[in-house]
PDBQT receptor file of N, H, CA, C and O in Angstrom, charges set to zero:
ATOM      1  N   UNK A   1       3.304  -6.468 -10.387  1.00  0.00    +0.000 N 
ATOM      2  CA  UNK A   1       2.656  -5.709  -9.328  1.00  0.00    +0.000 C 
ATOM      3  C   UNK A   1       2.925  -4.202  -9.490  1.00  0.00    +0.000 C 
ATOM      4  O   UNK A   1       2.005  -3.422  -9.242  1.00  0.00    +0.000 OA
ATOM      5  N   UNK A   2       3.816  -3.857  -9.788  1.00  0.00    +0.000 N 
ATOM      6  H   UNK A   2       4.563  -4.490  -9.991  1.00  0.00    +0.000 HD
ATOM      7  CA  UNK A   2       4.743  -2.538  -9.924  1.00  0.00    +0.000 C 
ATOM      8  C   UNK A   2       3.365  -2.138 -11.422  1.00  0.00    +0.000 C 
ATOM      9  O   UNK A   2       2.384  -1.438 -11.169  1.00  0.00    +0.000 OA
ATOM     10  N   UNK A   3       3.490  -2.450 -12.161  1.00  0.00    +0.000 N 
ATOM     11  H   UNK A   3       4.287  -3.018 -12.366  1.00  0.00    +0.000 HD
ATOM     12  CA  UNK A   3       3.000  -1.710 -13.442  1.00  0.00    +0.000 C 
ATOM     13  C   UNK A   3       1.178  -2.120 -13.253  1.00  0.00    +0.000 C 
ATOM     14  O   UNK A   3       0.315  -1.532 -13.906  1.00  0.00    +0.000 OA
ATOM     15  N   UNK A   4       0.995  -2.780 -12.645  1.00  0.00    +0.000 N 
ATOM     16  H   UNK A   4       1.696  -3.258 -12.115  1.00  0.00    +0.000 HD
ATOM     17  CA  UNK A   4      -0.570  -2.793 -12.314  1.00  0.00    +0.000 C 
ATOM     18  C   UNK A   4      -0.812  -1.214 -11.186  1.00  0.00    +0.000 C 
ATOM     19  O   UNK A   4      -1.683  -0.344 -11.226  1.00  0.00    +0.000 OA
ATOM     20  N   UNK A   5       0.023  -1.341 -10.546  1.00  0.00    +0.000 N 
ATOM     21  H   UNK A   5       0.730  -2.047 -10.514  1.00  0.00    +0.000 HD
ATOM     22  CA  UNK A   5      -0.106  -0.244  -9.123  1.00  0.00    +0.000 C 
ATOM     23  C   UNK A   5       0.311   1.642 -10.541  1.00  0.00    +0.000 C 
ATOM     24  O   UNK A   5      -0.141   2.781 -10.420  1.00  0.00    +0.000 OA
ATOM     25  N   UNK A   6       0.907   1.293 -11.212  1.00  0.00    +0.000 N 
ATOM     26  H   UNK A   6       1.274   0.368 -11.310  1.00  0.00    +0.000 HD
ATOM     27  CA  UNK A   6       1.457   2.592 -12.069  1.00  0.00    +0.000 C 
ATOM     28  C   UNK A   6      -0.235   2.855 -12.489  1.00  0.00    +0.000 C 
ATOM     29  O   UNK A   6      -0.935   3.821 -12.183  1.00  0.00    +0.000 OA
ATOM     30  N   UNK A   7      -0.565   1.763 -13.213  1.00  0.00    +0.000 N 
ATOM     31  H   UNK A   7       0.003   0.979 -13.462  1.00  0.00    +0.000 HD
ATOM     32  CA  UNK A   7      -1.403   1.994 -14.275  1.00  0.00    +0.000 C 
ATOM     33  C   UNK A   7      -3.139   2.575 -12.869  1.00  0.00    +0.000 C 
ATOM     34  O   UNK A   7      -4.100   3.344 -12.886  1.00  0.00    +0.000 OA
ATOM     35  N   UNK A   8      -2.845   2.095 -12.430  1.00  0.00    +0.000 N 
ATOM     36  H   UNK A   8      -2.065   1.469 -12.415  1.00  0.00    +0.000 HD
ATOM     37  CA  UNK A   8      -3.879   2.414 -10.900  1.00  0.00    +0.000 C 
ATOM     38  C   UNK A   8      -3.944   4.316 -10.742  1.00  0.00    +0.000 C 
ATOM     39  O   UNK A   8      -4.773   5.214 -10.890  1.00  0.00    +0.000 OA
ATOM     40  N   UNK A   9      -2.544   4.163 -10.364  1.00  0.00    +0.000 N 
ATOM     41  H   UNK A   9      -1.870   3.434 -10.244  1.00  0.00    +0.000 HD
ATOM     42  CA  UNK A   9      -2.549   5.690  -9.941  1.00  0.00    +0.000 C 
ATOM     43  C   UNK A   9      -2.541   6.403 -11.128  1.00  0.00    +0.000 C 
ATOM     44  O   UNK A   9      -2.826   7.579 -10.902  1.00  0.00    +0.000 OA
ATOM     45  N   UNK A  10      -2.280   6.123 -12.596  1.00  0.00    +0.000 N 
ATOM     46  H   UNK A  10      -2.049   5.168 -12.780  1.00  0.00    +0.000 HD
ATOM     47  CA  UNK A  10      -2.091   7.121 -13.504  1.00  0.00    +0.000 C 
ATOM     48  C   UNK A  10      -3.996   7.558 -13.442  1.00  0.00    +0.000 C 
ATOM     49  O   UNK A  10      -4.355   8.731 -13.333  1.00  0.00    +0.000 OA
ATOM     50  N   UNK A  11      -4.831   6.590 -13.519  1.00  0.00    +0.000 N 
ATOM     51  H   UNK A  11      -4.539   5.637 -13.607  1.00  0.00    +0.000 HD
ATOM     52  CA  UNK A  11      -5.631   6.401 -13.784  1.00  0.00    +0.000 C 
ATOM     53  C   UNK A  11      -6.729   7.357 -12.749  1.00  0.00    +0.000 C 
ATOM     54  O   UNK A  11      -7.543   8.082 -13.321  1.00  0.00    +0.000 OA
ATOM     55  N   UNK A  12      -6.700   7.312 -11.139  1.00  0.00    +0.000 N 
ATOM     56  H   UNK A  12      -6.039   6.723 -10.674  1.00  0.00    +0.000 HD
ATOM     57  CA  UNK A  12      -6.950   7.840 -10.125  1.00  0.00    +0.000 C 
ATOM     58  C   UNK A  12      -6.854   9.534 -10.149  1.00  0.00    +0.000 C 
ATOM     59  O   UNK A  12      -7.655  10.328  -9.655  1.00  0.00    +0.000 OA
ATOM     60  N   UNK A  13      -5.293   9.887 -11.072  1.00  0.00    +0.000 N 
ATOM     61  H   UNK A  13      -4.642   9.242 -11.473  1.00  0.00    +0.000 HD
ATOM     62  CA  UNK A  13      -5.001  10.788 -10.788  1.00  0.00    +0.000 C 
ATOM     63  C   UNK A  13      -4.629  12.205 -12.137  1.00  0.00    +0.000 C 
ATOM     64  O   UNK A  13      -4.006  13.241 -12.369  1.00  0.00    +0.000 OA
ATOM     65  N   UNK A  14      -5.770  11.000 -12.764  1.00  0.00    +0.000 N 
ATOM     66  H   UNK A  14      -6.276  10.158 -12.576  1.00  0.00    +0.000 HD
ATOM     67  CA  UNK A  14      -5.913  11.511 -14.417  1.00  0.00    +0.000 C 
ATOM     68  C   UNK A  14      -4.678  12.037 -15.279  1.00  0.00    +0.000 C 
ATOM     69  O   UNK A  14      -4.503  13.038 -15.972  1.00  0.00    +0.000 OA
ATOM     70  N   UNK A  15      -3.773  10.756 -14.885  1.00  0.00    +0.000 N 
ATOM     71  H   UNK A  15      -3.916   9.942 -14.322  1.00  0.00    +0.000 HD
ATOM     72  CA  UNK A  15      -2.093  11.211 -15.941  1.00  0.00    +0.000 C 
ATOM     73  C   UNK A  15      -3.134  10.747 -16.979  1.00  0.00    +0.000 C 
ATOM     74  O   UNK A  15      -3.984   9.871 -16.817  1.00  0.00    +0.000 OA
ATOM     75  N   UNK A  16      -2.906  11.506 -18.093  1.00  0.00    +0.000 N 
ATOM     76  H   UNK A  16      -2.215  12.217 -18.225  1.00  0.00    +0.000 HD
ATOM     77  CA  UNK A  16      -3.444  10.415 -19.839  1.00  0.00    +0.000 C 
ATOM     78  C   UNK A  16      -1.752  11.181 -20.923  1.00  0.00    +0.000 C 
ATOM     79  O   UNK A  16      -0.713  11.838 -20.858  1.00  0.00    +0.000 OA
ATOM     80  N   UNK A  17      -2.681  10.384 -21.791  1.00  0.00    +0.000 N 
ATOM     81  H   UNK A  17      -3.525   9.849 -21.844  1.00  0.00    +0.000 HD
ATOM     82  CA  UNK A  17      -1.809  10.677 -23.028  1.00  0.00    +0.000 C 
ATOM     83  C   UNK A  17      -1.953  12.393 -23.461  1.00  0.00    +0.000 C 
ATOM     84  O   UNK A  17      -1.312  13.242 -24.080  1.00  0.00    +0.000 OA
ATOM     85  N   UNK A  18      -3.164  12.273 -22.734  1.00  0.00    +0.000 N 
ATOM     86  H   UNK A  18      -3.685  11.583 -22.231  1.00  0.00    +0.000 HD
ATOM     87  CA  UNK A  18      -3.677  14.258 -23.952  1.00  0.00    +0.000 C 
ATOM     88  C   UNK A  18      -2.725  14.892 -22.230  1.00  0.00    +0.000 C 
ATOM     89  O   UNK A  18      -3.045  16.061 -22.013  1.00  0.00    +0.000 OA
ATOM     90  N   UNK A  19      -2.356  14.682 -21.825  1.00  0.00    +0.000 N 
ATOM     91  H   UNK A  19      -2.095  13.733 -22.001  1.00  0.00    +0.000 HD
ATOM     92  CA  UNK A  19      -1.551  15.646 -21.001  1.00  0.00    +0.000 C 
ATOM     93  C   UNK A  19      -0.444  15.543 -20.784  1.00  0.00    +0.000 C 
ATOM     94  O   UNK A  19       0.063  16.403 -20.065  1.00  0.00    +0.000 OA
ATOM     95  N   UNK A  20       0.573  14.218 -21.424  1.00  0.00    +0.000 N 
ATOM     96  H   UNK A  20       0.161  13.519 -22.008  1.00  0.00    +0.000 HD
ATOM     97  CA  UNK A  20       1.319  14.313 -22.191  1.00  0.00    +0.000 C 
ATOM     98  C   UNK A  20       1.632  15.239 -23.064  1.00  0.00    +0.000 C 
ATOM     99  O   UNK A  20       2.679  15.874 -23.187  1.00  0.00    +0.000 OA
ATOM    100  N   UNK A  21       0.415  15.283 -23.810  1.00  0.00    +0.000 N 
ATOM    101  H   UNK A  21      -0.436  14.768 -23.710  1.00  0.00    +0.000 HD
ATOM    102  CA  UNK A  21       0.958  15.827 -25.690  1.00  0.00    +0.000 C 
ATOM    103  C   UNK A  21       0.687  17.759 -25.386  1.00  0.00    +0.000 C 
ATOM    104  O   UNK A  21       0.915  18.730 -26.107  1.00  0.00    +0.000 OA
ATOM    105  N   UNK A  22      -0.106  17.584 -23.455  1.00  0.00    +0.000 N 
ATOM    106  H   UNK A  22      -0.291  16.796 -22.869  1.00  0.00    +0.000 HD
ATOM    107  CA  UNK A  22      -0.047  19.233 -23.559  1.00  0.00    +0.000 C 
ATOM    108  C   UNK A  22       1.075  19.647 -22.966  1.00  0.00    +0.000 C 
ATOM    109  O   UNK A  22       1.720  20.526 -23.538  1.00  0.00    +0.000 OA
ATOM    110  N   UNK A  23       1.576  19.081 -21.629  1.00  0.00    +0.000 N 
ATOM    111  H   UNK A  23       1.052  18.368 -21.164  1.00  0.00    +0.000 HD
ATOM    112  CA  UNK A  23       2.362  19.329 -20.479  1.00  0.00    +0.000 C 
ATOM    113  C   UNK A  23       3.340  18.577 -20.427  1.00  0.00    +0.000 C 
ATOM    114  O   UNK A  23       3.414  17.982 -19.352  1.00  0.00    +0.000 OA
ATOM    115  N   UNK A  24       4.621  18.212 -21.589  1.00  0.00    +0.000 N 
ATOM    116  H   UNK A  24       4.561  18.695 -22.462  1.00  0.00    +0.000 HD
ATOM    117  CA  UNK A  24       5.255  16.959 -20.835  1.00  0.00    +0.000 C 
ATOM    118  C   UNK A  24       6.026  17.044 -19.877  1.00  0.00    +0.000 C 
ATOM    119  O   UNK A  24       6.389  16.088 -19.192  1.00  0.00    +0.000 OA
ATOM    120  N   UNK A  25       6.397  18.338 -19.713  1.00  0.00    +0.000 N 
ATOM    121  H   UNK A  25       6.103  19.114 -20.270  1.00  0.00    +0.000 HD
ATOM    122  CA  UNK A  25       7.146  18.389 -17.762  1.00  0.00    +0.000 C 
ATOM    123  C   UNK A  25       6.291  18.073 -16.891  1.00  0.00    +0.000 C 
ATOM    124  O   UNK A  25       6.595  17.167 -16.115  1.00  0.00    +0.000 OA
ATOM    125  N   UNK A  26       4.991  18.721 -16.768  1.00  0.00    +0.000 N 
ATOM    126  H   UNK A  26       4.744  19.457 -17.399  1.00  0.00    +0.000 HD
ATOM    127  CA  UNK A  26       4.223  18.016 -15.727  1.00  0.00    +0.000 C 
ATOM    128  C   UNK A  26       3.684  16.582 -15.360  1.00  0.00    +0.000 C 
ATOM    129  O   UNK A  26       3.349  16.179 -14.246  1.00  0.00    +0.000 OA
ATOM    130  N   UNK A  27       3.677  15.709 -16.911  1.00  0.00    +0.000 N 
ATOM    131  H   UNK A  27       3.949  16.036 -17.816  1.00  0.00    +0.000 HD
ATOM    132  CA  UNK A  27       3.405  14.396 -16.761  1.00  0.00    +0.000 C 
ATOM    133  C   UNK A  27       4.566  13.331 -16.489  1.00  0.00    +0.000 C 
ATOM    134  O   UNK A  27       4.533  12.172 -16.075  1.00  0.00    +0.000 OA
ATOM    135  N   UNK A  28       5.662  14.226 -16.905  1.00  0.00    +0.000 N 
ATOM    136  H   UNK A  28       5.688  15.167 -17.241  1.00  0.00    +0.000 HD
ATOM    137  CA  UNK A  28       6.913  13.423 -16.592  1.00  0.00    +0.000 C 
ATOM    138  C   UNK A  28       7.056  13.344 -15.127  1.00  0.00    +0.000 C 
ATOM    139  O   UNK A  28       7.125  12.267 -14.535  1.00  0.00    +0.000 OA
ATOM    140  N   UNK A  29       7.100  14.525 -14.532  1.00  0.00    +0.000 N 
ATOM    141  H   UNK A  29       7.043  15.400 -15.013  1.00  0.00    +0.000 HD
ATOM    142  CA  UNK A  29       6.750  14.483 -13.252  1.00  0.00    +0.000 C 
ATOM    143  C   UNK A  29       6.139  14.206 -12.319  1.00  0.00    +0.000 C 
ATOM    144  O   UNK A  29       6.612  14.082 -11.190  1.00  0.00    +0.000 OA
ATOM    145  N   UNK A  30       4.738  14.033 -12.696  1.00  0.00    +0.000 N 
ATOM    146  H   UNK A  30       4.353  14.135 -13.614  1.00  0.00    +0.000 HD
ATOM    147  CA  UNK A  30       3.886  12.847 -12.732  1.00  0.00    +0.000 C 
ATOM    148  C   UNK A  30       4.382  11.657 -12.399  1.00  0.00    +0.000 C 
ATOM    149  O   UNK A  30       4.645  11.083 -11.342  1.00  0.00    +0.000 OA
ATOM    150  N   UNK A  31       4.475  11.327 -13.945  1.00  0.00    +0.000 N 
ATOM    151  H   UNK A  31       4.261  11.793 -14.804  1.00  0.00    +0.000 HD
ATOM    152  CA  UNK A  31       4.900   9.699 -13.479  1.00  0.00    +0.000 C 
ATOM    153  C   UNK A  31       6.138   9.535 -12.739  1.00  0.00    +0.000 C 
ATOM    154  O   UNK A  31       6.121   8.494 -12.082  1.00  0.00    +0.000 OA
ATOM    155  N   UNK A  32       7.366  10.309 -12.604  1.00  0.00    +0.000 N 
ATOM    156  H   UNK A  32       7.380  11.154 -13.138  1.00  0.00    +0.000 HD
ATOM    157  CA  UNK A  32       8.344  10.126 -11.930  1.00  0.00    +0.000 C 
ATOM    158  C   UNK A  32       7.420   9.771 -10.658  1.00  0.00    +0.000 C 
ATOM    159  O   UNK A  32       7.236   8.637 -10.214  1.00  0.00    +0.000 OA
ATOM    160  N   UNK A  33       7.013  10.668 -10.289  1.00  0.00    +0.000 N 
ATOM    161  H   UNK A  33       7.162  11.589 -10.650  1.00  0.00    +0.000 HD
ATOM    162  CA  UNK A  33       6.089  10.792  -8.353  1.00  0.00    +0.000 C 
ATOM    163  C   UNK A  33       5.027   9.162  -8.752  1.00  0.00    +0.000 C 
ATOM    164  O   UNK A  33       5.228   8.139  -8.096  1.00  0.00    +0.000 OA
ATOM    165  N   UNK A  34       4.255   9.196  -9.575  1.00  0.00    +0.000 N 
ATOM    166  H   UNK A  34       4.092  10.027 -10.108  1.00  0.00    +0.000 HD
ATOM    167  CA  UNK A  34       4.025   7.683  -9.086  1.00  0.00    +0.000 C 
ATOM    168  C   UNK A  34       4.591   6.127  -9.493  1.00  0.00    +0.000 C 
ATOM    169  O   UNK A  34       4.087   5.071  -9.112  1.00  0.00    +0.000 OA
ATOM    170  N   UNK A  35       5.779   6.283 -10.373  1.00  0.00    +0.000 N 
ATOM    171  H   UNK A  35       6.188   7.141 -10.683  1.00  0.00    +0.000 HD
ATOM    172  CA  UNK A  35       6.560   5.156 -10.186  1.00  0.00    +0.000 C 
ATOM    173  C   UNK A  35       7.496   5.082  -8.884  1.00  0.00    +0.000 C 
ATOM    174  O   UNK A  35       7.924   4.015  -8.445  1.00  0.00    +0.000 OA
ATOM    175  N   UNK A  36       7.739   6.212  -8.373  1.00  0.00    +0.000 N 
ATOM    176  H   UNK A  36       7.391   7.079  -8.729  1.00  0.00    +0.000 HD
ATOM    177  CA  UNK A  36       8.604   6.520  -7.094  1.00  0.00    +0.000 C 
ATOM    178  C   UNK A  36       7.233   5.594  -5.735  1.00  0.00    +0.000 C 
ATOM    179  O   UNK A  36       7.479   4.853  -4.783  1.00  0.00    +0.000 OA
ATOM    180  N   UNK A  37       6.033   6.051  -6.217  1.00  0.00    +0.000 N 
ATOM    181  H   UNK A  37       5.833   6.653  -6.990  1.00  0.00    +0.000 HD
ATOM    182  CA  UNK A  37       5.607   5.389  -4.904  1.00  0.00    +0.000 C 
ATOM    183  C   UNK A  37       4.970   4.279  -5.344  1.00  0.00    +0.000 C 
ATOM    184  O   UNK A  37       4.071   3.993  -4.553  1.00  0.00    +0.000 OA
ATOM    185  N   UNK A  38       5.047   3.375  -6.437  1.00  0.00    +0.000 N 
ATOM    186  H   UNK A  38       5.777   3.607  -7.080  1.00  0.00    +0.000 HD
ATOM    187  CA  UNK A  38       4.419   2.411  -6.490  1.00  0.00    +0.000 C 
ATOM    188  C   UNK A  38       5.991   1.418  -6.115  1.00  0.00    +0.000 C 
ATOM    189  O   UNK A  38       6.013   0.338  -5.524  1.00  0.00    +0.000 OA
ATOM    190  N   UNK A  39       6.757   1.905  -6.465  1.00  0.00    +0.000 N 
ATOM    191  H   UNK A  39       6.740   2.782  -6.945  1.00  0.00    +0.000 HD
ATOM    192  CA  UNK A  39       7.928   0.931  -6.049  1.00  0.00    +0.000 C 
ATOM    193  C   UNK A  39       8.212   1.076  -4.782  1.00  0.00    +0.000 C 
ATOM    194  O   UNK A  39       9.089   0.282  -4.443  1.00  0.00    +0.000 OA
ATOM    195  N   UNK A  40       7.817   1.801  -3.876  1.00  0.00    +0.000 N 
ATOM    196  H   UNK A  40       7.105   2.446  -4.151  1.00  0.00    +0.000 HD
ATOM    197  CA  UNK A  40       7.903   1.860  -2.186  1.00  0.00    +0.000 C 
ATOM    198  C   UNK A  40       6.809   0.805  -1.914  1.00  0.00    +0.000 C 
ATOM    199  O   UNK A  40       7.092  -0.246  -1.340  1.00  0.00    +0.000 OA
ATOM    200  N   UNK A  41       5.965   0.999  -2.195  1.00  0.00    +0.000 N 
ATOM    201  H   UNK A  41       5.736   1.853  -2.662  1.00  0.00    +0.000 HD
ATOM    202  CA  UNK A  41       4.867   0.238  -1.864  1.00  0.00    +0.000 C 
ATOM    203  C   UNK A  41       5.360  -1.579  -1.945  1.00  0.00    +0.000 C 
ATOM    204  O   UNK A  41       5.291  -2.408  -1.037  1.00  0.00    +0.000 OA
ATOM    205  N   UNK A  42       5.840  -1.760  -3.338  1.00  0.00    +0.000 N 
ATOM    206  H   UNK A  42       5.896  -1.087  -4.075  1.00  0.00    +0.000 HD
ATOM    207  CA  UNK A  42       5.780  -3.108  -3.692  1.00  0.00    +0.000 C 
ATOM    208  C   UNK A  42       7.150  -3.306  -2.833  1.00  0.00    +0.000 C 
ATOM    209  O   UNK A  42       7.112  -4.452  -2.385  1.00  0.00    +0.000 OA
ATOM    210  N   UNK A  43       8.457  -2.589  -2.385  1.00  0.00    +0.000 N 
ATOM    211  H   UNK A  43       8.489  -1.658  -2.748  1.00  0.00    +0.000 HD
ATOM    212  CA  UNK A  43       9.231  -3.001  -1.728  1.00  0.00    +0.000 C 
ATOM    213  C   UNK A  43       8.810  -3.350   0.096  1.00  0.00    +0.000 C 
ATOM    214  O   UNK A  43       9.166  -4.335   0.743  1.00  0.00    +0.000 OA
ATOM    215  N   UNK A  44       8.185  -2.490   0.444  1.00  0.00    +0.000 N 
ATOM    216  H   UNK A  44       7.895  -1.690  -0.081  1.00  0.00    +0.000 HD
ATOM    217  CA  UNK A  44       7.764  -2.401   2.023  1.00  0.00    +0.000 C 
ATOM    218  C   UNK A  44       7.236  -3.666   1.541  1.00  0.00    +0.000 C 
ATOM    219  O   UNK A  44       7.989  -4.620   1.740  1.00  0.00    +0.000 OA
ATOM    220  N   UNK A  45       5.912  -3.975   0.839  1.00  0.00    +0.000 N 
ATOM    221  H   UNK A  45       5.300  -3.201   0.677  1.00  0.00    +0.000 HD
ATOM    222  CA  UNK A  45       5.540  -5.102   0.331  1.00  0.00    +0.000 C 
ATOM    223  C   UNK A  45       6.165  -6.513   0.898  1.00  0.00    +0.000 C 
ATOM    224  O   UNK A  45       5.747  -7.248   1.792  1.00  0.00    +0.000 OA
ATOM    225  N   UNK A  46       7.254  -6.614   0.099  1.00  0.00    +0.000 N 
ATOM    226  H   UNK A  46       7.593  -6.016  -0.628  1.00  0.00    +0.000 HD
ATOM    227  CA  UNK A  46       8.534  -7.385  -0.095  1.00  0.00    +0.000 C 
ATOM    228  C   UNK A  46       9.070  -8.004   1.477  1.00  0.00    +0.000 C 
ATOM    229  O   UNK A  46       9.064  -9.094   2.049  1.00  0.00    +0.000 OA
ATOM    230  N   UNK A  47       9.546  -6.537   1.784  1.00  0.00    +0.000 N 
ATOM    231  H   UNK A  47       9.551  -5.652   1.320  1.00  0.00    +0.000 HD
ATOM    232  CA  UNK A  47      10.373  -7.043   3.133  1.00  0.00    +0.000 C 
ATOM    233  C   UNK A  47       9.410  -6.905   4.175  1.00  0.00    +0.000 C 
ATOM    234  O   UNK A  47      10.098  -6.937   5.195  1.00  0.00    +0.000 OA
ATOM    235  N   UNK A  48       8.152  -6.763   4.533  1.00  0.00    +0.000 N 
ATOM    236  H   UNK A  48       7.593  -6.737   3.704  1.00  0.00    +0.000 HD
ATOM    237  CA  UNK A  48       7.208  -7.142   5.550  1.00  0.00    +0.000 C 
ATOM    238  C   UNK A  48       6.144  -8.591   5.234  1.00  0.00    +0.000 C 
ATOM    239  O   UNK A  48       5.269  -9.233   5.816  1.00  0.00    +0.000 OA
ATOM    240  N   UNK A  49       6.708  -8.589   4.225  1.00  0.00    +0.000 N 
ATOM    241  H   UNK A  49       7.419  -8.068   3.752  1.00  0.00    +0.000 HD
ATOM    242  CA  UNK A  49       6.329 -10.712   4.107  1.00  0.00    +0.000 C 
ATOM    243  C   UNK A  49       7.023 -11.111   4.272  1.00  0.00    +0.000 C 
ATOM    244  O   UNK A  49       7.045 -12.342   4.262  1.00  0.00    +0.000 OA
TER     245      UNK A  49
């Protein structure tokens, strides 16, 4: 669930590889910010079932 929801928002929010290979502080940061909220998501998830 976690890496379906990553691959969602990278996608939404146009992380790619070519902005990687331009910016990697900004994509790192990036993905830090949406693995940070795809794992909120799948936890609230969790403990409200």
């Amino acid at each position: 669930m976690v890496e379906y929801l990553i691959k969602e928002m990278e996608r939404k929010q146009g992380v790619t590889e070519e902005l990687k290979g331009k910016d990697m502080m900004r994509w790192i940061g990036l993905m830090n910010n949406i693995r940070a909220c795809a794992d909120e998501i799948v936890s609230n998830d969790i403990v409200y079932f």
